[in-house]
Backbone as a ProteinNet text record, in pm:
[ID]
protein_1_A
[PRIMARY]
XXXXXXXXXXXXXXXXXXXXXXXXXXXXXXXXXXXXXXXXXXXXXXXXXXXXXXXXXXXXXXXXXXXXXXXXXXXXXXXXXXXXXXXXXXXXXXXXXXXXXXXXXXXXXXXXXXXXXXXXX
[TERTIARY]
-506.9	-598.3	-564.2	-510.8	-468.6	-343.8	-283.1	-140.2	-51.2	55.1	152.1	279	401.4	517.6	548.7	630.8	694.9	558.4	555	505.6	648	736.9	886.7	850.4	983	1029.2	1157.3	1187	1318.2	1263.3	1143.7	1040.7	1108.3	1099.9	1067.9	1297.8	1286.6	1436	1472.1	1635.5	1719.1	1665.7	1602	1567.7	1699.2	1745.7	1866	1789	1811.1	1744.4	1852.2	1798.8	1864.5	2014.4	2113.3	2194	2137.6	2151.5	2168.2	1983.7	2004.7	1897.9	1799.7	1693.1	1541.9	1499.1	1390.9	1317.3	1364	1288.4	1341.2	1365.4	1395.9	1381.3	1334.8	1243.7	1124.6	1165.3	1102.1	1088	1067.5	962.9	868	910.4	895.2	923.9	800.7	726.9	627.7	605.7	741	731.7	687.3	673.4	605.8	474.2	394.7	254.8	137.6	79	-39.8	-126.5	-192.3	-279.5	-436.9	-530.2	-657.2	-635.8	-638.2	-673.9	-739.8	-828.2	-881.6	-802.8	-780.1	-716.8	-727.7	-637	-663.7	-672.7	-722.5	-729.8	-748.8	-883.4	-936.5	-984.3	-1058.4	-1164.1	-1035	-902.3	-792	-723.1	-702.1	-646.3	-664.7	-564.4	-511.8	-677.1	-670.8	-779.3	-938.9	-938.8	-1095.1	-1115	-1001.1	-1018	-1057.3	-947	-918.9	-1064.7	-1113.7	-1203.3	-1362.8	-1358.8	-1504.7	-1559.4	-1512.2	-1572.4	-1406.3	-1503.5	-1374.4	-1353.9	-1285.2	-1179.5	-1300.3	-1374.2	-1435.5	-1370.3	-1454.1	-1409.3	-1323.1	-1266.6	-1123.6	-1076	-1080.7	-915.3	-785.7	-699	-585.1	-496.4	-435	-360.6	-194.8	-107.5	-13.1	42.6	137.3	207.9	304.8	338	402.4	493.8	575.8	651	652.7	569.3	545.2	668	780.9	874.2	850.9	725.2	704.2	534.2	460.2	359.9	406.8	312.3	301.1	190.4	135.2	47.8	-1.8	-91.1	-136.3	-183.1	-167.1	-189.4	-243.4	-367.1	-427.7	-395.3	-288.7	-270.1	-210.9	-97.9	-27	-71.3	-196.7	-271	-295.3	-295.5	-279	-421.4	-472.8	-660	-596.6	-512.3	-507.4	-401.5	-398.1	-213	-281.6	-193	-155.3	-185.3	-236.3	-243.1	-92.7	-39	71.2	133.7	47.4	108.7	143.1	186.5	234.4	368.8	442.8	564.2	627.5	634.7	725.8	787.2	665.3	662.2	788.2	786.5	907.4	1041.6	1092.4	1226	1199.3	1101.9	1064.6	1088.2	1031.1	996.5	1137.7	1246	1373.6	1396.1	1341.8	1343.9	1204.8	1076.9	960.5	861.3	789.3	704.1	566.5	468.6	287.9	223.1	119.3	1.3	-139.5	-230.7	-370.1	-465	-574.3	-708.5	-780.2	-889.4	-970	-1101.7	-1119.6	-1157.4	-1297.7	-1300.2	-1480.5	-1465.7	-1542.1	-1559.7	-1769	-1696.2	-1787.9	-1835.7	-1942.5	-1957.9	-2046.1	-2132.5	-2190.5	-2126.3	-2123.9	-2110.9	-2017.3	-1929.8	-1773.5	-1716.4	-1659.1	-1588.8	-1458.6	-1499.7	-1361.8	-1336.3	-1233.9	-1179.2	-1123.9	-1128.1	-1053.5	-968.1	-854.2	-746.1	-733.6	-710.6	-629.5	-489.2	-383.4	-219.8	-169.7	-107.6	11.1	173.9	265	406.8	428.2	475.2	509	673.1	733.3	883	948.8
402.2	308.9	165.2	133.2	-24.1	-30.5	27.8	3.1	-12.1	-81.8	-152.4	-107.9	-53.9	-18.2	142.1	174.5	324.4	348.9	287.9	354.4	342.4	327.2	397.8	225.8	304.3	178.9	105.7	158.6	78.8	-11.1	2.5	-125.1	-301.5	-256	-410.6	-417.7	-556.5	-618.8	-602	-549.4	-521.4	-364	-305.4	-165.7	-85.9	-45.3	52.1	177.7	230.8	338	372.8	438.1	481.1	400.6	416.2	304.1	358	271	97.4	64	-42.8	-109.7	-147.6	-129.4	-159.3	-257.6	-295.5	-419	-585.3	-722.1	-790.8	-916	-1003.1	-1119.2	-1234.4	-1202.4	-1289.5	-1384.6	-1496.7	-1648.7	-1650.4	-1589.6	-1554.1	-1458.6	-1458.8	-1379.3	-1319.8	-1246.4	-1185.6	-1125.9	-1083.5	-997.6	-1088.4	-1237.7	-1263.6	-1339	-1269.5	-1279.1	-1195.4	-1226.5	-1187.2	-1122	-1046.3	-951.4	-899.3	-899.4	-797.4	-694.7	-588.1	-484.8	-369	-285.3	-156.7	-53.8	43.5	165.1	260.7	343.9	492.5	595.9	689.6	804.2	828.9	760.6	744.3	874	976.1	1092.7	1150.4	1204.4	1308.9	1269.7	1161.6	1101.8	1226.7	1176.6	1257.3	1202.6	1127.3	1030.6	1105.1	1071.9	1111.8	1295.9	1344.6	1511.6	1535.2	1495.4	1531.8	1469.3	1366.3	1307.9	1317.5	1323.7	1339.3	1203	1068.3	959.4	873.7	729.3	647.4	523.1	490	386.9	282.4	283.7	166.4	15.3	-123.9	-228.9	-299.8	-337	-462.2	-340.1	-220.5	-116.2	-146.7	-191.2	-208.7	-115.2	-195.6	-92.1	-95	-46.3	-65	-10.9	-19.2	-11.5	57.3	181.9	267.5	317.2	388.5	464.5	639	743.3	878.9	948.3	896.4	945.7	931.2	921	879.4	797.9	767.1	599.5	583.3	422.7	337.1	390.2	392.1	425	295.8	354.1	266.5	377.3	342.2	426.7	360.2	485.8	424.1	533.7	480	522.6	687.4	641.7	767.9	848.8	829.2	894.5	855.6	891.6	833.4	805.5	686.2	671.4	628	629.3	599.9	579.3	518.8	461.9	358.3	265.4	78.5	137.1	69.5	42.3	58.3	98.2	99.5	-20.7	-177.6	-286.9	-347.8	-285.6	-283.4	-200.9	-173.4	-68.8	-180.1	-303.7	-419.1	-408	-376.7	-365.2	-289	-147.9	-63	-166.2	-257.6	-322.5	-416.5	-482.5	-559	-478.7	-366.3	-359.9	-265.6	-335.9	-280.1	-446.3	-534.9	-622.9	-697.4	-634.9	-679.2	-574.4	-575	-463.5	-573.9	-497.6	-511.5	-472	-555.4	-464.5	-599.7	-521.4	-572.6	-510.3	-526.3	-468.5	-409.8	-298.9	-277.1	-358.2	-444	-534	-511	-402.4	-358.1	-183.8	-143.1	23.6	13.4	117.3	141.3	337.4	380.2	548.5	544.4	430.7	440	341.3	388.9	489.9	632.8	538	690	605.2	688.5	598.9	508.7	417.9	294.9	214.1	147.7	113.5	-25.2	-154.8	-266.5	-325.8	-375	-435.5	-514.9	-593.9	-748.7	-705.3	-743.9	-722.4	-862.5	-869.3	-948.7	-969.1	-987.1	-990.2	-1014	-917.6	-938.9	-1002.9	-1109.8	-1101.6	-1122.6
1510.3	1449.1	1486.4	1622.7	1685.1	1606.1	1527.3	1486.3	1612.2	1627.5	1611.4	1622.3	1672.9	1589.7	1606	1529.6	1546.6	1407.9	1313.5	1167	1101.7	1110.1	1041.1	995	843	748	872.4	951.3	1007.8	1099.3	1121	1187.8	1121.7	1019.1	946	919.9	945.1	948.6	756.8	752	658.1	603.5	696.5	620.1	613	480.8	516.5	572.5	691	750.6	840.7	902	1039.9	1120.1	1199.6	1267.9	1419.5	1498.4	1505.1	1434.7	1366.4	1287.5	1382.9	1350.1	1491.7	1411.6	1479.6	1433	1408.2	1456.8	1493.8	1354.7	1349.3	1272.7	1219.6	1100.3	1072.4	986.2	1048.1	920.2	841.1	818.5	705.8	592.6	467.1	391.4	299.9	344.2	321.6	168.1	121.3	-17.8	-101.6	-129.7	-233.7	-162.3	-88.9	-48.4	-141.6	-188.8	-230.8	-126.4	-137.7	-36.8	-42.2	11.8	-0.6	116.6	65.7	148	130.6	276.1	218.4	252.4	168.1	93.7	225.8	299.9	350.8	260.2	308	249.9	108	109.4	5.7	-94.2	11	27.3	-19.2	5.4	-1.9	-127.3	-199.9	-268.8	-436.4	-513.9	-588.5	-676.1	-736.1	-835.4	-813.3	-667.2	-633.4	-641.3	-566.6	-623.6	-766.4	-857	-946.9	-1055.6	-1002.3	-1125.7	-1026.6	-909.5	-852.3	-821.7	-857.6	-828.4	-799.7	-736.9	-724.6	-840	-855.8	-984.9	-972.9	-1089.1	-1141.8	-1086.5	-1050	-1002.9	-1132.3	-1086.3	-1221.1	-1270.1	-1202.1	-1246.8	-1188.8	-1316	-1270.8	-1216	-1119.1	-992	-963.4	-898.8	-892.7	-753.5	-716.2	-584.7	-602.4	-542.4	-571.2	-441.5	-387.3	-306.1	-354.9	-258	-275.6	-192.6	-167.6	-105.7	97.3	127	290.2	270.8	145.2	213.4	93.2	118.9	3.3	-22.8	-173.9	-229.2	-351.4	-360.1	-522.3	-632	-744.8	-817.6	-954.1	-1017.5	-1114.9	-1199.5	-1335.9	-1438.5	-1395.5	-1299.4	-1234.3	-1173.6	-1073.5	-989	-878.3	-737.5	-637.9	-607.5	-550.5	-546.2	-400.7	-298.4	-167.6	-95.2	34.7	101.2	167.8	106.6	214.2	348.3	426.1	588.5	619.7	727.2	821.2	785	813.1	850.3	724.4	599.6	499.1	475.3	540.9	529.7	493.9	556	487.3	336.5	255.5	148.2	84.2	117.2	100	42.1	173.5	110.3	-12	5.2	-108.1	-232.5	-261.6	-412.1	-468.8	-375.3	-437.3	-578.1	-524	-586.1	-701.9	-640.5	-682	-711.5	-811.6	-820.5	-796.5	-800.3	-723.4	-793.1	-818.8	-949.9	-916.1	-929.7	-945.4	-958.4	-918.4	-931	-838.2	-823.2	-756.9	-788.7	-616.7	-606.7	-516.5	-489.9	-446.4	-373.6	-429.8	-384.5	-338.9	-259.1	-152.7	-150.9	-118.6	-111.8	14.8	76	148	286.5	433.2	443.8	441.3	410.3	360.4	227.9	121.7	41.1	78.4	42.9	62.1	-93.2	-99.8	-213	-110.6	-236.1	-166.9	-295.9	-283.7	-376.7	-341.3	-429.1	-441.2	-504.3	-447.7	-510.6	-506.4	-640.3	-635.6	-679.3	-605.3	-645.3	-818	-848	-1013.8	-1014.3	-990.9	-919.9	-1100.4
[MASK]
+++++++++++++++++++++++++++++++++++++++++++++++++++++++++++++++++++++++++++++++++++++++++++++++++++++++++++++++++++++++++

């Protein structure tokens, strides 16, 4: 999907992962960035099976780790996974947790879901 990278958390600099450590050294410190983004795997998602529709707009959301993506989750249900170019995230939320809203859903022409997140530090 034009991604970028291995996909692996050892992409992004200080990941405890793997030795010797990959990935290079950024200026920038991204974890307390605020974000919009649209949702993968929307259609497979725990939320939409289980309830038949997608999360009403201004449902609050949260940012989660499923053991291999980032996910978001509404009221302990998975409604999708972060884009790839979000694995950053992973080291962050040893320190920061993420929570906001669903910020526009879509059914036509495939379902999509969009969030707004922000750093809770």
């Amino acid at each position: 999907m034009g991604s970028t990278g291995s996909g692996n958390f050892t992409d992004y600099q200080d990941f405890a992962g793997t030795s010797p450590k990959q990935g290079g050294l950024s200026a920038n410190n991204d974890c307390g960035k605020a974000f919009r983004t649209d949702l993968e795997d929307v259609d497979t998602s725990e939320y939409y099976k289980s309830n038949g529709k997608l999360p009403d707009i201004n449902t609050p959301i949260v940012i989660g780790f499923n053991g291999s993506r980032i996910v978001v989750l509404v009221t302990d249900q998975e409604i999708g996974n972060l884009p790839t170019k979000y694995n950053y995230l992973r080291k962050c939320m040893s320190d920061i947790t993420y929570s906001g809203i669903v910020s526009n859903i879509a059914t036509f022409p495939i379902n999509s879901i969009t969030i707004n997140v922000s750093p809770n530090e």
